[in-house]
C-alpha positions as a Python dict, from the first residue, in 0.01 Angstrom:
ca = {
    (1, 'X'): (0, 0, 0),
    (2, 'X'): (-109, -324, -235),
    (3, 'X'): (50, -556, 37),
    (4, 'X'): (-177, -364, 331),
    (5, 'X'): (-442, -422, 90),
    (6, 'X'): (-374, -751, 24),
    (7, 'X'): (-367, -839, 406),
    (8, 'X'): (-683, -655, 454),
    (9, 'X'): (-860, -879, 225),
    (10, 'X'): (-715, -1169, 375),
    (11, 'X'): (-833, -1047, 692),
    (12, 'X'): (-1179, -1011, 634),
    (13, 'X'): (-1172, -1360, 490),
    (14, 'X'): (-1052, -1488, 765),
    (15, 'X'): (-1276, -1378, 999),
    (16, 'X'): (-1573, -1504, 755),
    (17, 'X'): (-1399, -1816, 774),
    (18, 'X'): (-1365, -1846, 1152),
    (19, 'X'): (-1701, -1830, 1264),
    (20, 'X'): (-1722, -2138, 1053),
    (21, 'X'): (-1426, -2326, 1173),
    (22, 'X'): (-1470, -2229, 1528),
    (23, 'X'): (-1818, -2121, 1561),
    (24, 'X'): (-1739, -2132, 2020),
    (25, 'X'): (-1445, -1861, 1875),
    (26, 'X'): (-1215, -2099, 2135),
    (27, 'X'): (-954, -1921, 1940),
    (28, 'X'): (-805, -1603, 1943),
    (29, 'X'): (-793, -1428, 1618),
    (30, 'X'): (-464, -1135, 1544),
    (31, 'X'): (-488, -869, 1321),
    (32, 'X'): (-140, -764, 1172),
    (33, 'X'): (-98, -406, 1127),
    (34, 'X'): (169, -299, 849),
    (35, 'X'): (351, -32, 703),
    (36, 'X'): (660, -35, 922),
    (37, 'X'): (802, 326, 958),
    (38, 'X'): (579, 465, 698),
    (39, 'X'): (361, 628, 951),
    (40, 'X'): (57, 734, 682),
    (41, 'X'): (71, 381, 556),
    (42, 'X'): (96, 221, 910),
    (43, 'X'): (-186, 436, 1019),
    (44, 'X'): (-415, 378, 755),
    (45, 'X'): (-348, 14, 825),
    (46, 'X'): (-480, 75, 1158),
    (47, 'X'): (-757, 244, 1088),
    (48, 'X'): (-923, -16, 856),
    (49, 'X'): (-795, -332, 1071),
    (50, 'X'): (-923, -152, 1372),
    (51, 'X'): (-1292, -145, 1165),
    (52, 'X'): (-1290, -521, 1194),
    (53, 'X'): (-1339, -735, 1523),
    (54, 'X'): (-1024, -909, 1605),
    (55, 'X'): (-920, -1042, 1955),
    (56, 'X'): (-560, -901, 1924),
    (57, 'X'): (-404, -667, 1691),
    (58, 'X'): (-41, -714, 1592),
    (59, 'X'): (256, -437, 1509),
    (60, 'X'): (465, -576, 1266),
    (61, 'X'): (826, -586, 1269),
    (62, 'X'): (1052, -346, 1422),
    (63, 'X'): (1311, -580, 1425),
    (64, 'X'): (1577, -345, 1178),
    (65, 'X'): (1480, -14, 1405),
    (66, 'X'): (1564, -180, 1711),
    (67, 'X'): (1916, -341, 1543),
    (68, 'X'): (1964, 25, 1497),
    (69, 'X'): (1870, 159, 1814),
    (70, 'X'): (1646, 333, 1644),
    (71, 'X'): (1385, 372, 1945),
    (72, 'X'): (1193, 691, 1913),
    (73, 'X'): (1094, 564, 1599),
    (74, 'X'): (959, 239, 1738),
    (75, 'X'): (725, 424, 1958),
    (76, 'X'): (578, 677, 1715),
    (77, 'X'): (479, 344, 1493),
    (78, 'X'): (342, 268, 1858),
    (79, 'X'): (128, 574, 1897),
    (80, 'X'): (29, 524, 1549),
    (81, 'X'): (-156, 241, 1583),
    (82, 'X'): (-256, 241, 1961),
    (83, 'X'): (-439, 600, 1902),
    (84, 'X'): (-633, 435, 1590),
    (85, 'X'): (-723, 126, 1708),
    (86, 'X'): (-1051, 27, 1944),
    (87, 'X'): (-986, 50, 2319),
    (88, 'X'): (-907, -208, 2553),
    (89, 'X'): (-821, -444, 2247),
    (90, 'X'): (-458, -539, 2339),
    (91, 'X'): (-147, -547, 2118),
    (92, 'X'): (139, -736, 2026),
    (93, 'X'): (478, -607, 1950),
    (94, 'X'): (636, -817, 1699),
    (95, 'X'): (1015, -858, 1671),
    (96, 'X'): (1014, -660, 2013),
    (97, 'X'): (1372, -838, 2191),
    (98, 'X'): (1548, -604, 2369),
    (99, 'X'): (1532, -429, 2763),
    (100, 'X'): (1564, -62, 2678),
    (101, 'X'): (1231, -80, 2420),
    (102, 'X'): (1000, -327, 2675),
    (103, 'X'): (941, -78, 2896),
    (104, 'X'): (863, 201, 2689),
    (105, 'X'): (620, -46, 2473),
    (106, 'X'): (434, -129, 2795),
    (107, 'X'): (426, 236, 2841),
    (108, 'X'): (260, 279, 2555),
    (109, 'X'): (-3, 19, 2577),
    (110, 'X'): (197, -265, 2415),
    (111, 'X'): (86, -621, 2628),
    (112, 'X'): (272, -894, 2465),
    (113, 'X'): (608, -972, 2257),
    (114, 'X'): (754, -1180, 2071),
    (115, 'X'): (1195, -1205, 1985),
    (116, 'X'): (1434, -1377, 1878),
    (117, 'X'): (1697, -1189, 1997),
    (118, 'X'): (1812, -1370, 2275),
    (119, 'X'): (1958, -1657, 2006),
    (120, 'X'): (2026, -1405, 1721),
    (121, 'X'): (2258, -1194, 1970),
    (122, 'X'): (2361, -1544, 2101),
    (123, 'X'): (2507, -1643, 1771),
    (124, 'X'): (2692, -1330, 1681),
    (125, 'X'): (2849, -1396, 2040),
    (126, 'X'): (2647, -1047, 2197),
    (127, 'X'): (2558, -1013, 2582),
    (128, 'X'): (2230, -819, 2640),
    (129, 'X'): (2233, -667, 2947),
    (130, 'X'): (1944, -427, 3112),
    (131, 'X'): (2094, -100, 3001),
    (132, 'X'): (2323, -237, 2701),
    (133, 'X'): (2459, -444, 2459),
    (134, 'X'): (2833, -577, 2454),
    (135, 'X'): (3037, -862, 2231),
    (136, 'X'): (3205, -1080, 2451),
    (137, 'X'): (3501, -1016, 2353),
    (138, 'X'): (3486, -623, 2461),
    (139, 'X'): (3397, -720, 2806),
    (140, 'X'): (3665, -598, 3043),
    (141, 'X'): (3605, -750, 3383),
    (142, 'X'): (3622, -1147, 3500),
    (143, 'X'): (3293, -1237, 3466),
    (144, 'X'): (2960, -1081, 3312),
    (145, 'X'): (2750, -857, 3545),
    (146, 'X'): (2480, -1051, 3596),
    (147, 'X'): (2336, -1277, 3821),
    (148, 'X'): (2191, -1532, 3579),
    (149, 'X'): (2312, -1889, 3604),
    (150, 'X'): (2523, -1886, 3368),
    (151, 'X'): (2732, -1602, 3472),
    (152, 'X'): (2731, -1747, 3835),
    (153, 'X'): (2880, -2077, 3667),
    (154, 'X'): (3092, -1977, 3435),
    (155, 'X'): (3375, -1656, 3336),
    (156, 'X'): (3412, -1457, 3061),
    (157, 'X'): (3730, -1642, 2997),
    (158, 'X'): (3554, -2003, 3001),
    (159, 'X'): (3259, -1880, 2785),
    (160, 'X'): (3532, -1808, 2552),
    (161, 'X'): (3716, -2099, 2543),
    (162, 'X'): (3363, -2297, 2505),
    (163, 'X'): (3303, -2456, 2130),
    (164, 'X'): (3078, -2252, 1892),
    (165, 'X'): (2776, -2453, 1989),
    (166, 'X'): (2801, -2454, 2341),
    (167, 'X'): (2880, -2080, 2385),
    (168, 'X'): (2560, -2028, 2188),
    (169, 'X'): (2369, -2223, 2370),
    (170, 'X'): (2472, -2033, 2703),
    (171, 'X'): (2485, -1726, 2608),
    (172, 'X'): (2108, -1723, 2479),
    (173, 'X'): (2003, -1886, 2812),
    (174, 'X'): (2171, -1553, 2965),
    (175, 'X'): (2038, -1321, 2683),
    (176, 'X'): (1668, -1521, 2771),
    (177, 'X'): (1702, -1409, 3161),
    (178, 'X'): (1785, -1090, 3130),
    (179, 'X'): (1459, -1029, 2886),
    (180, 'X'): (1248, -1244, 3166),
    (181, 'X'): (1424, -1000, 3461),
    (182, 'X'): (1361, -657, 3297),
    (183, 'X'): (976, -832, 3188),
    (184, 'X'): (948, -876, 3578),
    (185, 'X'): (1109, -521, 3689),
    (186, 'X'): (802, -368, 3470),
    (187, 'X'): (561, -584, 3654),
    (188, 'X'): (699, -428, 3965),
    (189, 'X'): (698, -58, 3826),
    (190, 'X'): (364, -107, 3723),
    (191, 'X'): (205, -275, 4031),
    (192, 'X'): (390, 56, 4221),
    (193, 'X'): (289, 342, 4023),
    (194, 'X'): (727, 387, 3914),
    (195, 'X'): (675, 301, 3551),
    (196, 'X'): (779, 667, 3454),
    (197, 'X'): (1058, 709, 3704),
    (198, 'X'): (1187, 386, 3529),
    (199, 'X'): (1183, 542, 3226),
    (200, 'X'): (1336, 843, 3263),
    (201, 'X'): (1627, 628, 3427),
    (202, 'X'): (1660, 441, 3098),
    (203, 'X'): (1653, 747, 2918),
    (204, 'X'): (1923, 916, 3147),
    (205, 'X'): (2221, 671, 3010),
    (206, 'X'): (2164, 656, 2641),
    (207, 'X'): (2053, 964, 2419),
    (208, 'X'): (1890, 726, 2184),
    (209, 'X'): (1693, 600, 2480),
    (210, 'X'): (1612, 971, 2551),
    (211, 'X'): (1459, 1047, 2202),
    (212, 'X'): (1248, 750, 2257),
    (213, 'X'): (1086, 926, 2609),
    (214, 'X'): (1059, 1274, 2402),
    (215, 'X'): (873, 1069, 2120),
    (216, 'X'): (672, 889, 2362),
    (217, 'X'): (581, 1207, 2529),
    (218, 'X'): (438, 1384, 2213),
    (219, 'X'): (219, 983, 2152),
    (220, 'X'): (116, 968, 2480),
    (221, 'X'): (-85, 1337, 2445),
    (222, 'X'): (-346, 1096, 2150),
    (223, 'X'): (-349, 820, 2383),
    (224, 'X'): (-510, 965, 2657),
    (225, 'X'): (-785, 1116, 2471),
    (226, 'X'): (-887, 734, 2415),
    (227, 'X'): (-771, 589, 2753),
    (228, 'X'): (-999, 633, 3086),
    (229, 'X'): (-916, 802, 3347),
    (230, 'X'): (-799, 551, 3683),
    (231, 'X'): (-901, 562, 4055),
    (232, 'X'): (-623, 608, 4240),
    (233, 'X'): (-433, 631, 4602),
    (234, 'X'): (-300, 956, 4690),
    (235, 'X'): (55, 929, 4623),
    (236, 'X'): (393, 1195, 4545),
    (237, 'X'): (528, 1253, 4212),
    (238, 'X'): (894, 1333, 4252),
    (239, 'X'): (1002, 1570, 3950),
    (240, 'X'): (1332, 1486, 3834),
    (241, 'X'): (1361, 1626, 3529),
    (242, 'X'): (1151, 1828, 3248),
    (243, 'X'): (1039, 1514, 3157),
    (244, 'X'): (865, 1446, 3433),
    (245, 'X'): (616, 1744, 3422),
    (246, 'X'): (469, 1541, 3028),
    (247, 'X'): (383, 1216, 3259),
    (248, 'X'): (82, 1135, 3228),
    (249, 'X'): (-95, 1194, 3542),
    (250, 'X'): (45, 1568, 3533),
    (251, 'X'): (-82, 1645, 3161),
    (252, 'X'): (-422, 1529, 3296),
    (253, 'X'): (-403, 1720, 3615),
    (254, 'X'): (-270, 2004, 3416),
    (255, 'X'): (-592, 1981, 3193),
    (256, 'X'): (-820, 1923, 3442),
    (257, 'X'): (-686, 2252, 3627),
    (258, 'X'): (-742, 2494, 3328),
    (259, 'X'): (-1058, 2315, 3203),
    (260, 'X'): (-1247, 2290, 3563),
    (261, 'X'): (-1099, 2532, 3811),
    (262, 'X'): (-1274, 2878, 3791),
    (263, 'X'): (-1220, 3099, 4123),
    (264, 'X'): (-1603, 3215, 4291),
    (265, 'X'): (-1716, 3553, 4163),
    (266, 'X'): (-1518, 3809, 4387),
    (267, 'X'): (-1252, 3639, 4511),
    (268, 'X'): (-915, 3667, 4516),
    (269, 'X'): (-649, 3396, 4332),
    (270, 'X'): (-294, 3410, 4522),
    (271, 'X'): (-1, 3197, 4427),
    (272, 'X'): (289, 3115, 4593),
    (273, 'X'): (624, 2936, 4509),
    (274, 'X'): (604, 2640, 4658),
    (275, 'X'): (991, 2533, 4617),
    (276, 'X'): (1039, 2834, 4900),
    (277, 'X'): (808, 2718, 5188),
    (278, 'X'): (832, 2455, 5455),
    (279, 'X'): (606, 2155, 5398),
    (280, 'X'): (378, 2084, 5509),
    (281, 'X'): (266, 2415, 5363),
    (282, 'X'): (67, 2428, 5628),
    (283, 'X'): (286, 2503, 5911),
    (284, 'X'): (489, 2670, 5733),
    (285, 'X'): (557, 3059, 5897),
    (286, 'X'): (475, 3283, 5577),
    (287, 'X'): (147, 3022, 5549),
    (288, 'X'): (80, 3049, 5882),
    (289, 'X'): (87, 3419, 5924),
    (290, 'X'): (-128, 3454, 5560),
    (291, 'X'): (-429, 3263, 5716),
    (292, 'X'): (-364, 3428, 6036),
    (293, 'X'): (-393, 3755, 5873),
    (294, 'X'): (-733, 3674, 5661),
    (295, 'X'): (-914, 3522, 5948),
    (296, 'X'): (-816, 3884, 6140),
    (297, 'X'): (-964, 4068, 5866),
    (298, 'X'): (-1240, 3856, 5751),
    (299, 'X'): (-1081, 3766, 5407),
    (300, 'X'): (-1043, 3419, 5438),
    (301, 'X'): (-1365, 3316, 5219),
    (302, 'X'): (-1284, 3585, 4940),
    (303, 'X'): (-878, 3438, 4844),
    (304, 'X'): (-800, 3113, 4676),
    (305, 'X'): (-461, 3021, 4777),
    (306, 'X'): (-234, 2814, 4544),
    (307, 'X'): (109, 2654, 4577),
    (308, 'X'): (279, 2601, 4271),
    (309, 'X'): (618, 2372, 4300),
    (310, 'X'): (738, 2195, 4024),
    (311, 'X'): (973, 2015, 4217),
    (312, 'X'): (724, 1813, 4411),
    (313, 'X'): (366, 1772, 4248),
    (314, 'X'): (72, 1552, 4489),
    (315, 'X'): (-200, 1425, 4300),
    (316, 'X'): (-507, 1223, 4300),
    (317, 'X'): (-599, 1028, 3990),
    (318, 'X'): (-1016, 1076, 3982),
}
């Protein structure tokens, strides 16, 4: 707690000290957050950095969790400090190097990184790959799967038979591209609404992968009492798992449901399985012959008719 103190101080200082030395603020200023995995400390580091006006704010290191696959925890020190800090500020991950924690920081409002991994693992002769990480020597197969330059250019065989120096040197130039290919696959995710699918197919391979989704379910619940609701198209929401029903647009559906939905005065709720009709629900016979049947009788205006399937969920964000 005297070293959070300590760079709390410093802090304020500093930003006493920038107006003078760049009174156009031309620079950005970072606030470091700190306490690690000592969430009460790491959150009450947020909470006082977040009381003073800095560009970015900064999540230091993680570096030992993620050497340890130790994921979930990376993301609750995540949801620590995103549900603490101001809105809209973004963050920095430090120490942040590897493909199966990126996307579930960018999940969690995380917006820029920083490794070393790519030479670290380089130098202790390990391959990162999307899903994984393998020593050289344990690979099996003729050549790396990847699609990097290196691994177009050159076997597993050859990389071994490289000098010290040179193997390191290649081997971070592959560990570099995969980080810049799975940074680019969660552009993509993002710009098409997949980011959770993506997820949840991380998580499916690895159960330390899994713990982090469960832990970034429970975060995400804080977040979005501080993050606005978005405008968005009409799209489907294929459920693949129980996971899928804690994504974000459902919990807010969900909540907007109970908190907003109250039947008129006099009428009539009916649900029906949804995961049993035809869709479009519409044309569906059972559908068909229930409208049919209120029209007849004059009913229609007095019954509320709801599908519930929680295979296949259609939403609009509002």
């Amino acid at each position: 707690m005297l070293e959070v103190e300590e760079t709390l101080r410093r802090a304020r200082a500093a930003l006493v000290k920038a107006k003078v030395w760049d009174p156009e603020h031309r620079m950005l200023i970072v606030g470091p957050v700190q306490g690690g995995d000592k969430l009460d400390i790491l959150g009450y580091s947020a909470t006082k950095m977040g009381e003073l006006n800095f560009d970015i704010y900064a999540i230091g290191s993680p570096t030992t969790l993620l050497e340890e696959y130790d994921f979930s925890t990376i993301v609750r020190m995540i949801a620590t400090v995103k549900a603490r800090l101001p809105p809209g500020k973004p963050v920095h991950l430090f120490g942040a190097g590897h493909p199966l924690i990126l996307p579930f920081a960018v999940a969690m409002g995380v917006d820029f990184f920083d490794s070393a991994s790519y030479v670290l693992y380089a130098r202790d002769d390990r391959i990162i790959l999307r899903d994984r990480t393998v020593r050289l020597n344990e690979i099996k197969v003729d050549r790396i799967p990847c699609n990097c330059p290196v691994c177009r250019k050159y076997s597993v065989k050859e990389l071994m038979s490289t000098n010290k120096a040179e193997r390191e040197r290649l081997l971070a130039i592959h560990n570099l591209y995969v980080l810049w290919e799975e940074i680019q696959e969660i552009k993509a995710r993002i710009k098409e609404g997949t980011l959770w699918e993506y997820l949840e197919e991380k998580a499916g391979g690895d159960a330390r992968v899994k713990s982090a989704l469960l832990a970034l379910r429970k975060g995400l619940r804080a977040l979005l009492k501080v993050i606005p609701d978005e405008s968005g198209r009409v799209r489907a929401l294929h459920i693949t798992s129980l996971e899928s029903l804690h994504r974000p647009e459902i919990i807010r559906h969900v909540e907007r449901l109970l908190n907003n939905y109250e039947p008129p005065q006099g009428c009539i709720v009916v649900v029906l399985p949804g995961e049993l009709l035809d869709r479009p629900y519409i044309r569906d016979p059972l559908i068909y012959w229930l409208i049919d049947q209120l029209i007849s009788n004059d009913l229609l205006s007095k019954v509320h008719i709801i599908i519930n399937n929680p295979s296949w969920v259609q939403y609009r964000m509002r």
